[in-house]
N, CA and C atoms of all chains as a GROMACS GRO file, in nm:
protein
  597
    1UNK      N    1   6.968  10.539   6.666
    1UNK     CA    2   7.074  10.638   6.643
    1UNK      C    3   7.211  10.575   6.666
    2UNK      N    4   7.292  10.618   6.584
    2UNK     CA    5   7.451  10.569   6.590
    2UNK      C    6   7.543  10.596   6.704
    3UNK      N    7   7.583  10.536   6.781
    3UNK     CA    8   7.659  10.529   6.887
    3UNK      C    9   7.805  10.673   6.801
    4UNK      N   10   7.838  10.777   6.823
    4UNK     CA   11   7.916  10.852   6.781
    4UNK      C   12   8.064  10.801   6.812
    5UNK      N   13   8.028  10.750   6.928
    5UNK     CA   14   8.190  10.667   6.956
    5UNK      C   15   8.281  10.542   6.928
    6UNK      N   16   8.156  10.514   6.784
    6UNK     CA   17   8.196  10.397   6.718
    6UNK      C   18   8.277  10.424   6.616
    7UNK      N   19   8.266  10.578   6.592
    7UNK     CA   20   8.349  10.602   6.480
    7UNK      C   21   8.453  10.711   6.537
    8UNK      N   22   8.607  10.700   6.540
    8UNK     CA   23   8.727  10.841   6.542
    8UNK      C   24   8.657  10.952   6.522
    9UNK      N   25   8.626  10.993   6.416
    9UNK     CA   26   8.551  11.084   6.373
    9UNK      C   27   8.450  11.173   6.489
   10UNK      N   28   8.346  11.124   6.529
   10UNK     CA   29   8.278  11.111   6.611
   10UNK      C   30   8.324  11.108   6.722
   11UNK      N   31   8.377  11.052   6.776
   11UNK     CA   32   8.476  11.050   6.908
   11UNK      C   33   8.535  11.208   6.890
   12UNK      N   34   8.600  11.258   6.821
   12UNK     CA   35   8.665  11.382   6.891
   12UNK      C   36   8.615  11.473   6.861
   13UNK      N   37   8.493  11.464   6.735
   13UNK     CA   38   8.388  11.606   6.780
   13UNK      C   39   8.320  11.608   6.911
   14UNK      N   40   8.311  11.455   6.982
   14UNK     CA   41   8.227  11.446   7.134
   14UNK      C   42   8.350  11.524   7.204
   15UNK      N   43   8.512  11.508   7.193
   15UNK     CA   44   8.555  11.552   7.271
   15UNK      C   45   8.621  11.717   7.227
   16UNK      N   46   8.563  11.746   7.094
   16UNK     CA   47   8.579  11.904   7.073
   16UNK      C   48   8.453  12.009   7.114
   17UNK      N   49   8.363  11.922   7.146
   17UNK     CA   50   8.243  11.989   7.219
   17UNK      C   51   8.246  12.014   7.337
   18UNK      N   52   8.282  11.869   7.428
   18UNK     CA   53   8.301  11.880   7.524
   18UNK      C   54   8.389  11.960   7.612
   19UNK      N   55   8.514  11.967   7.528
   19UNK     CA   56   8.596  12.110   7.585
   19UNK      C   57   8.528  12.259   7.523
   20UNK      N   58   8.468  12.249   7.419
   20UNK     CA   59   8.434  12.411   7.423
   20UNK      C   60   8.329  12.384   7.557
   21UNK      N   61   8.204  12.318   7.543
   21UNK     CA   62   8.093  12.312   7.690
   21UNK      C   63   8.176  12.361   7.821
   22UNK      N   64   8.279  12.292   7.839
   22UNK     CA   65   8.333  12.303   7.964
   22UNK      C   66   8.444  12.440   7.995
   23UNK      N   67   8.467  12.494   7.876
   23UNK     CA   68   8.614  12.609   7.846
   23UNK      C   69   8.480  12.694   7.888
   24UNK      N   70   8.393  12.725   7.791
   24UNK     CA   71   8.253  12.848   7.815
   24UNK      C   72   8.198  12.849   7.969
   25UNK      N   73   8.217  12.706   8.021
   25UNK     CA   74   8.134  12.700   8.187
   25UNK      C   75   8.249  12.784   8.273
   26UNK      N   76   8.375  12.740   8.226
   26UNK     CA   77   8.479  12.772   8.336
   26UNK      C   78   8.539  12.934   8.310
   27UNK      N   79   8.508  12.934   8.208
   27UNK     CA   80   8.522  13.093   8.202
   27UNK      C   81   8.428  13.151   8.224
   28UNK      N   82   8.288  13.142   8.198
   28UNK     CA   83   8.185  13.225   8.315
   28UNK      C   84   8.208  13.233   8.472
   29UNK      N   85   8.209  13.129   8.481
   29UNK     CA   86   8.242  13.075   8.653
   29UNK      C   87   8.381  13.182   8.680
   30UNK      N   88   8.492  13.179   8.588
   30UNK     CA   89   8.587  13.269   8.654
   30UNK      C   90   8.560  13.423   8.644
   31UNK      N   91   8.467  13.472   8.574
   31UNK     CA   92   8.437  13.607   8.564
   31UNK      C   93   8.524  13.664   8.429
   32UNK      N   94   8.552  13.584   8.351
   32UNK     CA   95   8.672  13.653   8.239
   32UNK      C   96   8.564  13.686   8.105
   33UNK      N   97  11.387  12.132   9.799
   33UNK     CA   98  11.260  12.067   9.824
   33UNK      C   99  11.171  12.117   9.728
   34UNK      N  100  11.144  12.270   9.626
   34UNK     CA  101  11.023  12.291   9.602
   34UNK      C  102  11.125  12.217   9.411
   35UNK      N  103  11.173  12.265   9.408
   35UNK     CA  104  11.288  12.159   9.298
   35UNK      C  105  11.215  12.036   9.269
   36UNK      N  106  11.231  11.958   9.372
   36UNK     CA  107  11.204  11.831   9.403
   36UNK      C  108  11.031  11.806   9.296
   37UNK      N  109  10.967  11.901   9.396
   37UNK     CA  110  10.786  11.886   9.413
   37UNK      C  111  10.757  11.948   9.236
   38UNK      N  112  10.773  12.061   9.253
   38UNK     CA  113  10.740  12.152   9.108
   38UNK      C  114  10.841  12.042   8.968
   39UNK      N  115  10.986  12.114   8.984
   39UNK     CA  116  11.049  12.044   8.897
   39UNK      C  117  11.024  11.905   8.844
   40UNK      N  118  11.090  11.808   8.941
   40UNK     CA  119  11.114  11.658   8.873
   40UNK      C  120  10.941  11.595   8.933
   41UNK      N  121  10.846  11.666   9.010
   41UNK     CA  122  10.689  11.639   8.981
   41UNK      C  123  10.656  11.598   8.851
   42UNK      N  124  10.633  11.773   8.848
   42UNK     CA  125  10.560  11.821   8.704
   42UNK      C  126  10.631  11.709   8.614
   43UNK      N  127  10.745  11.709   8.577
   43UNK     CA  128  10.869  11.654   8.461
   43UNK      C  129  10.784  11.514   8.478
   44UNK      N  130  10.805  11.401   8.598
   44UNK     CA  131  10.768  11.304   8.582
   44UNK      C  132  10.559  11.325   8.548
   45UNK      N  133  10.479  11.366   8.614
   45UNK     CA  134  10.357  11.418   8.601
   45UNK      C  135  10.363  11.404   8.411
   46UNK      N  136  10.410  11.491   8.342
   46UNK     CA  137  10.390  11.492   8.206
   46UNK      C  138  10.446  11.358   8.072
   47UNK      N  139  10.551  11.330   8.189
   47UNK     CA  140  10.599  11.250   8.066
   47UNK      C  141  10.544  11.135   8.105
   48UNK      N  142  10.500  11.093   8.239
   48UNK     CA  143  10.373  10.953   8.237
   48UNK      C  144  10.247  10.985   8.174
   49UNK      N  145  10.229  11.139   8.165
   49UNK     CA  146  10.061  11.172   8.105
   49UNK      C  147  10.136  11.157   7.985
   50UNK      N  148  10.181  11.182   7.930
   50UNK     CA  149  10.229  11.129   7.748
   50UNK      C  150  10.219  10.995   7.705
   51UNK      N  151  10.309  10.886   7.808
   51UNK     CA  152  10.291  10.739   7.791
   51UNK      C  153  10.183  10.740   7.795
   52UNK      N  154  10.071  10.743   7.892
   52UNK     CA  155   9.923  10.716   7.874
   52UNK      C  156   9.843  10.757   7.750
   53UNK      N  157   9.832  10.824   7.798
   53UNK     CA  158   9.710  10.914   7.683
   53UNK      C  159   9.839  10.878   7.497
   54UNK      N  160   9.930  10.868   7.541
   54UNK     CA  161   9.971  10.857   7.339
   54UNK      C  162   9.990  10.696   7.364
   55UNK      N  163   9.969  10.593   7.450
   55UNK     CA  164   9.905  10.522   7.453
   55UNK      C  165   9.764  10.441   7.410
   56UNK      N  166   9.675  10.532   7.514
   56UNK     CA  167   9.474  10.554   7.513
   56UNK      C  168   9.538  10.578   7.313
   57UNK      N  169   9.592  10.706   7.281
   57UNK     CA  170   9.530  10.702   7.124
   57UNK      C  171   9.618  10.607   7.070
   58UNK      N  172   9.725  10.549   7.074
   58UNK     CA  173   9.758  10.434   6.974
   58UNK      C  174   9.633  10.339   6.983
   59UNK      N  175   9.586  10.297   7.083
   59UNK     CA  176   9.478  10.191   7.078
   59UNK      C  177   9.344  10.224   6.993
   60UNK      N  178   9.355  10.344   7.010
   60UNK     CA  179   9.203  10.395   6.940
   60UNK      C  180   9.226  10.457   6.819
   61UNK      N  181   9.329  10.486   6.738
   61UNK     CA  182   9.387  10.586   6.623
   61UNK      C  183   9.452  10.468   6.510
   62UNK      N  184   9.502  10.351   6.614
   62UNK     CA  185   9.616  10.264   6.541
   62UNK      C  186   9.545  10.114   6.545
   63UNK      N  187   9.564  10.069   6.656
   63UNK     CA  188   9.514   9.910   6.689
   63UNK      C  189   9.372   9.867   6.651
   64UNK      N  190   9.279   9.981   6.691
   64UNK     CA  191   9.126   9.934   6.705
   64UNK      C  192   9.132   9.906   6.542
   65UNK      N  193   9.182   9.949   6.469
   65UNK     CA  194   9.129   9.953   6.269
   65UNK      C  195   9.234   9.865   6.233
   66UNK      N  196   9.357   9.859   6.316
   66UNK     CA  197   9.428   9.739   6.254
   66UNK      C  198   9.428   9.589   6.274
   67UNK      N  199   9.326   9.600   6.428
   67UNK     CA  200   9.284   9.473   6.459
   67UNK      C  201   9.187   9.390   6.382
   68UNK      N  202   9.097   9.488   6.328
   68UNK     CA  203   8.949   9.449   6.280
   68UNK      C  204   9.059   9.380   6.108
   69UNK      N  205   9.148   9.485   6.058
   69UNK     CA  206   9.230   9.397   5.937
   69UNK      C  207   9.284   9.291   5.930
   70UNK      N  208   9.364   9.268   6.099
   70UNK     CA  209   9.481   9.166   6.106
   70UNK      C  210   9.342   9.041   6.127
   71UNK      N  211   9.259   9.074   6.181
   71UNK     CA  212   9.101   8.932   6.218
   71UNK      C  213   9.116   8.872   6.073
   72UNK      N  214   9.109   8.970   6.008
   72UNK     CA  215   9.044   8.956   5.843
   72UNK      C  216   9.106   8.833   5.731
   73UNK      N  217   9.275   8.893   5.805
   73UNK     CA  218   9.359   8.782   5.711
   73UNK      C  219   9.463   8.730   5.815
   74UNK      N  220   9.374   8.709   5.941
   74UNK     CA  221   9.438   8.584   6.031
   74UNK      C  222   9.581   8.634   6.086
   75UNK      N  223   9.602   8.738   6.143
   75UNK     CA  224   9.712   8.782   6.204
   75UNK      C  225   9.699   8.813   6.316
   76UNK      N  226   9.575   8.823   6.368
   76UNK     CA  227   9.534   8.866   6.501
   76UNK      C  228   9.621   8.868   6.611
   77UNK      N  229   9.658   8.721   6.608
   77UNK     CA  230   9.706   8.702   6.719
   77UNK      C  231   9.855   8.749   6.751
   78UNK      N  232   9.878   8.782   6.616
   78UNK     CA  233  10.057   8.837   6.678
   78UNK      C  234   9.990   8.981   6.743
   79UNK      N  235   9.921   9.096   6.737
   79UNK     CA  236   9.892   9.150   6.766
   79UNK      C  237   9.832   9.153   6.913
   80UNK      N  238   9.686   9.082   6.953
   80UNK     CA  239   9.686   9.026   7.111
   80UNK      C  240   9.763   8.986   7.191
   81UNK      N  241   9.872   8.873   7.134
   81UNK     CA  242   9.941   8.825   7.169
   81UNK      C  243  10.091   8.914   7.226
   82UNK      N  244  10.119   8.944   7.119
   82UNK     CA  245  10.253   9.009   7.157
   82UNK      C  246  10.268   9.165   7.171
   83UNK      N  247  10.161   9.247   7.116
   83UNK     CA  248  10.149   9.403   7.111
   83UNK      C  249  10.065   9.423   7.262
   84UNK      N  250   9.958   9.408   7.213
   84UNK     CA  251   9.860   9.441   7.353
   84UNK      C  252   9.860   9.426   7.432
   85UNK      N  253   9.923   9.266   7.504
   85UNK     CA  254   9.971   9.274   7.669
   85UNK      C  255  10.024   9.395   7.718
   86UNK      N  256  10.148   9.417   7.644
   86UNK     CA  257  10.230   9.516   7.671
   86UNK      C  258  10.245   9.649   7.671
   87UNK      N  259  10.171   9.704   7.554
   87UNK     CA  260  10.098   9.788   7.562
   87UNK      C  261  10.006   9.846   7.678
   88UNK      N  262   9.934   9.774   7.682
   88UNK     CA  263   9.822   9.754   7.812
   88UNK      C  264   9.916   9.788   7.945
   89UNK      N  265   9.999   9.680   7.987
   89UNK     CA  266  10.102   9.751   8.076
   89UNK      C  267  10.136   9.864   8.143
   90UNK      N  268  10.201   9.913   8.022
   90UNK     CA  269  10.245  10.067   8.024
   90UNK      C  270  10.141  10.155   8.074
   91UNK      N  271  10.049  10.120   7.982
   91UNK     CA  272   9.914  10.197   7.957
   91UNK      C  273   9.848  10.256   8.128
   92UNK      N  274   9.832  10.085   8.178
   92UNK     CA  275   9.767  10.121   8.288
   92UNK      C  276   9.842  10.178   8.392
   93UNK      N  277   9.989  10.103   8.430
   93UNK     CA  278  10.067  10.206   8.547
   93UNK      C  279  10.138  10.278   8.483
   94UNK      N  280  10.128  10.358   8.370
   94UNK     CA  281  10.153  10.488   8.329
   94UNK      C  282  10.046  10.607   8.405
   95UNK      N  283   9.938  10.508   8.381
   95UNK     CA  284   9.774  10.629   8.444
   95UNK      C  285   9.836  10.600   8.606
   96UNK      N  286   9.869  10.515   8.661
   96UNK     CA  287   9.928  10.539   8.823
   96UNK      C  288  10.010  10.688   8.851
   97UNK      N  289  10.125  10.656   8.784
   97UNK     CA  290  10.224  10.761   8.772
   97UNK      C  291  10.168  10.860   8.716
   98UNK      N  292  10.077  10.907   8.659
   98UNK     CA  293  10.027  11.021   8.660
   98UNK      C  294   9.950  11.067   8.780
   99UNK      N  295   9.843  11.029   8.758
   99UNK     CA  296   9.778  11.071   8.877
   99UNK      C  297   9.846  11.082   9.028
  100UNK      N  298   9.968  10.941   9.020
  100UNK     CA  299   9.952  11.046   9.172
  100UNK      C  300  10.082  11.132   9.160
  101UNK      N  301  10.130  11.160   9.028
  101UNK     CA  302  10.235  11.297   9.062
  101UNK      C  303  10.167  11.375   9.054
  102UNK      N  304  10.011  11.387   9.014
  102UNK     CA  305   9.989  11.496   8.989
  102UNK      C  306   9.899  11.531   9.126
  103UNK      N  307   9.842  11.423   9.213
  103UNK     CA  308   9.832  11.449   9.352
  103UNK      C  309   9.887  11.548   9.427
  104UNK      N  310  10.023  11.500   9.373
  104UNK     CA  311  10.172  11.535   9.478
  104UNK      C  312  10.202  11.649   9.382
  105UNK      N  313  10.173  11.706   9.281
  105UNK     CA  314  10.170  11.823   9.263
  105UNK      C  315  10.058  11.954   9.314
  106UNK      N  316   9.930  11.886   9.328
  106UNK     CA  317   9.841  11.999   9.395
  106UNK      C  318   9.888  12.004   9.534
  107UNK      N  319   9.941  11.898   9.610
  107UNK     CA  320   9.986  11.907   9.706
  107UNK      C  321   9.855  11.957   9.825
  108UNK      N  322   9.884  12.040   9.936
  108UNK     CA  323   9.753  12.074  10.031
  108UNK      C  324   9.665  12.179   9.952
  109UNK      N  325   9.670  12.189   9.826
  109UNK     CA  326   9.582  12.271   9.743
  109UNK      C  327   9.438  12.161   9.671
  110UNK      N  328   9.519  12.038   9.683
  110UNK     CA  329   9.390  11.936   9.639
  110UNK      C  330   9.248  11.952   9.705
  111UNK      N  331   9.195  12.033   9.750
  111UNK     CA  332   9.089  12.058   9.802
  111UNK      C  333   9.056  12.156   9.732
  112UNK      N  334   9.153  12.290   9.724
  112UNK     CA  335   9.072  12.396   9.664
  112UNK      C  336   9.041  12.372   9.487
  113UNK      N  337   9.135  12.263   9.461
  113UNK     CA  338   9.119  12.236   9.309
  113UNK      C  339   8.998  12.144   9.316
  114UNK      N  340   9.010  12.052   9.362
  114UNK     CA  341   8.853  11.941   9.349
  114UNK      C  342   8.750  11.996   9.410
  115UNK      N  343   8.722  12.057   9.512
  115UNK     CA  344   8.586  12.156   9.552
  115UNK      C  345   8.580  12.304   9.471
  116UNK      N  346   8.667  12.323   9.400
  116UNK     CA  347   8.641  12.458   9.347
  116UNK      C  348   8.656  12.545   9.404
  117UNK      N  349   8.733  12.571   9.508
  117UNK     CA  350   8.696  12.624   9.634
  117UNK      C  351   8.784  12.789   9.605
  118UNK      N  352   8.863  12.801   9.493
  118UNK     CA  353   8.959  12.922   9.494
  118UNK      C  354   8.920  12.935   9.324
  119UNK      N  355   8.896  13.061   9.275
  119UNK     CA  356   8.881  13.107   9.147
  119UNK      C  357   8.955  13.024   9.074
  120UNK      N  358   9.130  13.034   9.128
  120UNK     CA  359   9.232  13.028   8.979
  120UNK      C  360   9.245  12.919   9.033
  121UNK      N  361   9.207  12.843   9.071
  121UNK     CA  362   9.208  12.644   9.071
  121UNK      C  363   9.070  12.586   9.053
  122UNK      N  364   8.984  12.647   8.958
  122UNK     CA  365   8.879  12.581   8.850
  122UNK      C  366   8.944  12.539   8.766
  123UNK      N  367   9.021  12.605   8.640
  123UNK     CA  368   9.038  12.543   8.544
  123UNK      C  369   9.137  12.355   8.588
  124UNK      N  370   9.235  12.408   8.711
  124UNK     CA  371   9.330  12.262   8.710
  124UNK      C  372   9.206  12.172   8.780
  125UNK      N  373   9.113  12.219   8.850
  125UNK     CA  374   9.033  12.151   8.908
  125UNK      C  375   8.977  12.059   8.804
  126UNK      N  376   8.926  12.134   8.700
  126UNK     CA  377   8.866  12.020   8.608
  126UNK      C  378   8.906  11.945   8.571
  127UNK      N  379   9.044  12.001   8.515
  127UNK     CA  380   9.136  11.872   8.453
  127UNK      C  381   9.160  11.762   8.593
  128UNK      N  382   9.164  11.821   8.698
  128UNK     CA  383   9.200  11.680   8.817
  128UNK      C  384   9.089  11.608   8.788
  129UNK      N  385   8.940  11.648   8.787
  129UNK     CA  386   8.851  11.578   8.786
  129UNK      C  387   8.840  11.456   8.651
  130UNK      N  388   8.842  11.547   8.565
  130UNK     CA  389   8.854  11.489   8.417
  130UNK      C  390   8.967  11.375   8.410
  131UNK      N  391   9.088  11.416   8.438
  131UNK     CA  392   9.221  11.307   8.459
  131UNK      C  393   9.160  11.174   8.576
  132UNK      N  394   9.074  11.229   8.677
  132UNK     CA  395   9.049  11.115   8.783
  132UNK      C  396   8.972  11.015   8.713
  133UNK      N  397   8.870  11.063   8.661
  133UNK     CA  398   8.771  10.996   8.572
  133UNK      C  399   8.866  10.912   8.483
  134UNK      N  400   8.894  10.939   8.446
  134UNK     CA  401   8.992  10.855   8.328
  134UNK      C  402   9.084  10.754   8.384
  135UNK      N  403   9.127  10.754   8.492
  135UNK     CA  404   9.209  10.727   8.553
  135UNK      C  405   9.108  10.578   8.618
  136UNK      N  406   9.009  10.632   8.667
  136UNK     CA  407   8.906  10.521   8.740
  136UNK      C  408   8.825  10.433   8.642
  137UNK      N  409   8.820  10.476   8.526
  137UNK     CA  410   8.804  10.418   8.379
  137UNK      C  411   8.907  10.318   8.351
  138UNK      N  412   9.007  10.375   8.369
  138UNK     CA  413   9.065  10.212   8.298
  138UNK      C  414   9.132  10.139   8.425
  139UNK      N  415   9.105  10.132   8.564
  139UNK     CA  416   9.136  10.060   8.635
  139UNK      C  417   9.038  10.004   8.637
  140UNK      N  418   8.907  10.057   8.666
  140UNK     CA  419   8.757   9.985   8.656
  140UNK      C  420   8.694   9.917   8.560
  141UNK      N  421   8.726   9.956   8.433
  141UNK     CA  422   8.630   9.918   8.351
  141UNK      C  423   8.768   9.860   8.245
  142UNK      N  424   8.838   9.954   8.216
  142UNK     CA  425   8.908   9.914   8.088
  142UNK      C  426   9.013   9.785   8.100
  143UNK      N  427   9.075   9.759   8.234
  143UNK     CA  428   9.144   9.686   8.212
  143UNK      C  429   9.104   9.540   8.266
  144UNK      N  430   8.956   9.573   8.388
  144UNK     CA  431   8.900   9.412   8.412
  144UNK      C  432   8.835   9.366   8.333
  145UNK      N  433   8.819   9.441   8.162
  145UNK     CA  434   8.749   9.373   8.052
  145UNK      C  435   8.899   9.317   7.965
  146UNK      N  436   8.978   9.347   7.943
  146UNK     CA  437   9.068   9.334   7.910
  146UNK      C  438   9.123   9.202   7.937
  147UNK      N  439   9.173   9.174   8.061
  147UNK     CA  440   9.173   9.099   8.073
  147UNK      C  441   9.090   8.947   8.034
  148UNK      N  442   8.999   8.989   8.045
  148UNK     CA  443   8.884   8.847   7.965
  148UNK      C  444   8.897   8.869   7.817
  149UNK      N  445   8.944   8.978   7.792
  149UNK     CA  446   8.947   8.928   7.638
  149UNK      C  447   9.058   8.881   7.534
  150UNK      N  448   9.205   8.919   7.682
  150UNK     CA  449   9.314   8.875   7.642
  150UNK      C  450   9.338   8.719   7.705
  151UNK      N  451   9.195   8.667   7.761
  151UNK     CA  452   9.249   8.517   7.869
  151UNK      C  453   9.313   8.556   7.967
  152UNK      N  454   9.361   8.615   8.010
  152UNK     CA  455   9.394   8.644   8.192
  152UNK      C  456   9.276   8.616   8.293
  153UNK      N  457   9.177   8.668   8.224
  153UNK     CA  458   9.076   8.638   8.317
  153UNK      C  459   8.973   8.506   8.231
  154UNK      N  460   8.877   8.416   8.314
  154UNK     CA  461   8.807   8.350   8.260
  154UNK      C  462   8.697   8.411   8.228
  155UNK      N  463   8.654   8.398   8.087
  155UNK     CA  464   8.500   8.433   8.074
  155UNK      C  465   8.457   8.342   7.931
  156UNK      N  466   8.346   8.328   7.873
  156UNK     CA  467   8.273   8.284   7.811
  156UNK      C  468   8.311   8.379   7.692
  157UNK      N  469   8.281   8.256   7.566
  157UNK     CA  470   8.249   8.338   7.455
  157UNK      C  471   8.190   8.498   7.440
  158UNK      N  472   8.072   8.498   7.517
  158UNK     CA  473   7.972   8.577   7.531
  158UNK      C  474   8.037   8.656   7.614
  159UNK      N  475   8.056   8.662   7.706
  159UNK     CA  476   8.124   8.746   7.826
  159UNK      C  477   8.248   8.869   7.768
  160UNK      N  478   8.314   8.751   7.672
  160UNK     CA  479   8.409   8.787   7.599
  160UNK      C  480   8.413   8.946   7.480
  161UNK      N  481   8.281   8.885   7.417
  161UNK     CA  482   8.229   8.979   7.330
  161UNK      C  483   8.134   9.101   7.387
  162UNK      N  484   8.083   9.092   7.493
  162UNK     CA  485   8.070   9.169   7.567
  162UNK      C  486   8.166   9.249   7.646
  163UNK      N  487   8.232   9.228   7.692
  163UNK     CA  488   8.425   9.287   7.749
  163UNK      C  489   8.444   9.382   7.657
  164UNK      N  490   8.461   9.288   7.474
  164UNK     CA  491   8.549   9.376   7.391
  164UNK      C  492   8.474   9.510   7.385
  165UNK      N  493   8.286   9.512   7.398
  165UNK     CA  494   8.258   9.643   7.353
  165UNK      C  495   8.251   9.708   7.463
  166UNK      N  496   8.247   9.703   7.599
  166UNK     CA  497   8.257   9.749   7.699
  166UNK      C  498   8.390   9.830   7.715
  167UNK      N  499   8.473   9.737   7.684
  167UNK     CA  500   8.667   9.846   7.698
  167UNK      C  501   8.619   9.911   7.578
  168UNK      N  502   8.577   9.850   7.461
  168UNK     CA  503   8.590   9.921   7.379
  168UNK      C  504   8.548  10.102   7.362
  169UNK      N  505   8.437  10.094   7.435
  169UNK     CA  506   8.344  10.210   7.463
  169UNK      C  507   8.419  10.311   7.580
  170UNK      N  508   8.418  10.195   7.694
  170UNK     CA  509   8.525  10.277   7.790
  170UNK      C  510   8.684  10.374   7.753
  171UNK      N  511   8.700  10.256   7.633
  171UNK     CA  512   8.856  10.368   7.583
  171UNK      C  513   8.770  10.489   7.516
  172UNK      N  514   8.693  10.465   7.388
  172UNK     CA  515   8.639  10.541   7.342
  172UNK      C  516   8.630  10.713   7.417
  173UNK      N  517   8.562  10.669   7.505
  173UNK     CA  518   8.514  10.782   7.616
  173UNK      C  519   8.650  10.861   7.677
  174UNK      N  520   8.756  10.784   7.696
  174UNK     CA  521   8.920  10.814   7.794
  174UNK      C  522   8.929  10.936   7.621
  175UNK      N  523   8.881  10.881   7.546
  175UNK     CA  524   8.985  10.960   7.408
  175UNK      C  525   8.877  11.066   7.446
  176UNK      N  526   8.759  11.132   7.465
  176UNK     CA  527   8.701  11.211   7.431
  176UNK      C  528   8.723  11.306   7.559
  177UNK      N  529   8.736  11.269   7.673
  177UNK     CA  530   8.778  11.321   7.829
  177UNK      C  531   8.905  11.360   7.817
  178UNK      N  532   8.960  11.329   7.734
  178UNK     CA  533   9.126  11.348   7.722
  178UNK      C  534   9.138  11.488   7.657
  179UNK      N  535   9.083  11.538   7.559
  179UNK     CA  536   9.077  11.633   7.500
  179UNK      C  537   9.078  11.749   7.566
  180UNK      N  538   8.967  11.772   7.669
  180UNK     CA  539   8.915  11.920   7.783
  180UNK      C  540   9.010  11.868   7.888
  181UNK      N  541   9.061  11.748   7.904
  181UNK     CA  542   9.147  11.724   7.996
  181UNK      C  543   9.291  11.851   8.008
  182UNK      N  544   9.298  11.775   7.868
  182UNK     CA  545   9.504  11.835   7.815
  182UNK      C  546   9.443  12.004   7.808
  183UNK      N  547   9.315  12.014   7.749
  183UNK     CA  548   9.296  12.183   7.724
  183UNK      C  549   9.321  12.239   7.893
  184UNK      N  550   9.254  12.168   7.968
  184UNK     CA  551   9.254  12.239   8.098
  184UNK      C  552   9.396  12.278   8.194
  185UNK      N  553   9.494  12.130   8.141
  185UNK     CA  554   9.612  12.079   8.202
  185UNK      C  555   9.688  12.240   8.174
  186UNK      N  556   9.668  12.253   8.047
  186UNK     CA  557   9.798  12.344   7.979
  186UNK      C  558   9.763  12.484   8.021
  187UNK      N  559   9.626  12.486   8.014
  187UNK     CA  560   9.570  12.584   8.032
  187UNK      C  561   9.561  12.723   8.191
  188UNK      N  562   9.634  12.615   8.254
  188UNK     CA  563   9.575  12.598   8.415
  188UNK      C  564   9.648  12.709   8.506
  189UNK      N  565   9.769  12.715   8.405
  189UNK     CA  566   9.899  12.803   8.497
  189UNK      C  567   9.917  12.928   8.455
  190UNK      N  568   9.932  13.037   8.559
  190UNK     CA  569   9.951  13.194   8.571
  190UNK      C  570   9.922  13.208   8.436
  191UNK      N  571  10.042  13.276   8.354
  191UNK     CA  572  10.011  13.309   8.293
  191UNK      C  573   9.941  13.282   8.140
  192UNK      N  574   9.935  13.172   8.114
  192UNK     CA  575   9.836  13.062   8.018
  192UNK      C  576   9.672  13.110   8.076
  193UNK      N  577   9.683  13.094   8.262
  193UNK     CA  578   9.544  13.077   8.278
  193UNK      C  579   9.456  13.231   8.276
  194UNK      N  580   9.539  13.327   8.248
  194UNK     CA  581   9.498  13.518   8.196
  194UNK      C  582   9.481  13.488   8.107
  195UNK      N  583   9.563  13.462   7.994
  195UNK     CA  584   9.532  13.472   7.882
  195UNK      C  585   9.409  13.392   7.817
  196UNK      N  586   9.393  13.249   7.872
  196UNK     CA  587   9.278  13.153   7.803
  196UNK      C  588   9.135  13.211   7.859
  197UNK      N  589   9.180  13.228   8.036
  197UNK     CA  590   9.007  13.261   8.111
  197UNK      C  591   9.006  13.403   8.146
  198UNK      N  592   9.120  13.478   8.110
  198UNK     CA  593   9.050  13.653   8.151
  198UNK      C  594   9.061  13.643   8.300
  199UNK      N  595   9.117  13.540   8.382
  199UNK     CA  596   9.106  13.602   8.535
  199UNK      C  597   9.211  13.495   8.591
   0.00000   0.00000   0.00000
């Protein structure tokens, strides 16, 4: 499988996921 | 005094997180695709040579000056932001965490490969080409941490942090 971070592309869907994963954790966690 | 801490903090806090991170992406948006061209038809080296030291520079004690204004901005709250320890200091919490990470990334990894691949440091052919994909991967990762980083940064204060998290 292709390393995703070999390509821009790839790189900021890892890091447009990674903020929704983490926006959805931190807003459960705050009760909103 | 709170002038001092909040005001010319934050002020310095953002405009070193700008040098960095619009830094981290010139290297990964600009250099990484123009390097692999300039290899191609033998220009490389004005680029290693005279761009990237310097670059690099900035880059890394830019990430100093961030992090620790932004220390000296949580001030005796740095506990409740890094343990989680108070509702409305999760969201800056993450970003501290997320910014630390990044921060320990290119002192650790990104810039003692760097060095071997700019000759500052000694290493082997091999060592060498190993370095480049190692920073290489390590920046990679700073660009993708950077993203939930800045979401969290902006996100973090009164009234930004009602409107994004509902609490």
């Amino acid at each position: 499988m292709k390393n995703p971070l070999d390509s821009l592309a790839g790189t900021v869907l890892c890091g447009l996921a990674l903020t929704a994963v983490l926006f959805y954790l931190v807003r459960t966690l705050m009760g909103g | 005094m709170e002038f001092l801490h909040y005001g010319i903090g934050r002020w310095l806090h953002i405009m070193s997180g700008v040098m960095w991170v619009g830094l981290l992406y010139y290297f990964n948006f600009v250099q990484a695709d123009a390097m692999k061209q300039a290899q191609a038809d033998g220009t490389a080296a004005g680029i290693s040579k005279h761009v990237a030291p310097r670059a690099l520079l900035y880059f890394r004690w830019a990430a100093v000056v961030t992090w620790l204004a932004g220390m000296w901005l949580l001030g005796d709250k740095v506990d409740e932001a890094f343990l989680f320890r108070e509702r409305a200091y999760i969201p800056i919490g993450v970003g501290a965490w997320l910014g630390t990470i990044m921060f320990v990334n290119v002192w650790a990894i990104i810039w003692p490969n760097q060095r071997k691949i700019l000759g500052l440091a000694p290493a082997s052919d091999d060592e060498k080409a190993r370095a480049r994909r190692v920073a290489f991967l390590a920046s990679r990762l700073n660009v993708v941490l950077s993203m939930p980083m800045i979401f969290f940064m902006s996100a973090s204060g009164g009234l930004f942090r009602t409107a994004v998290f509902g609490a």
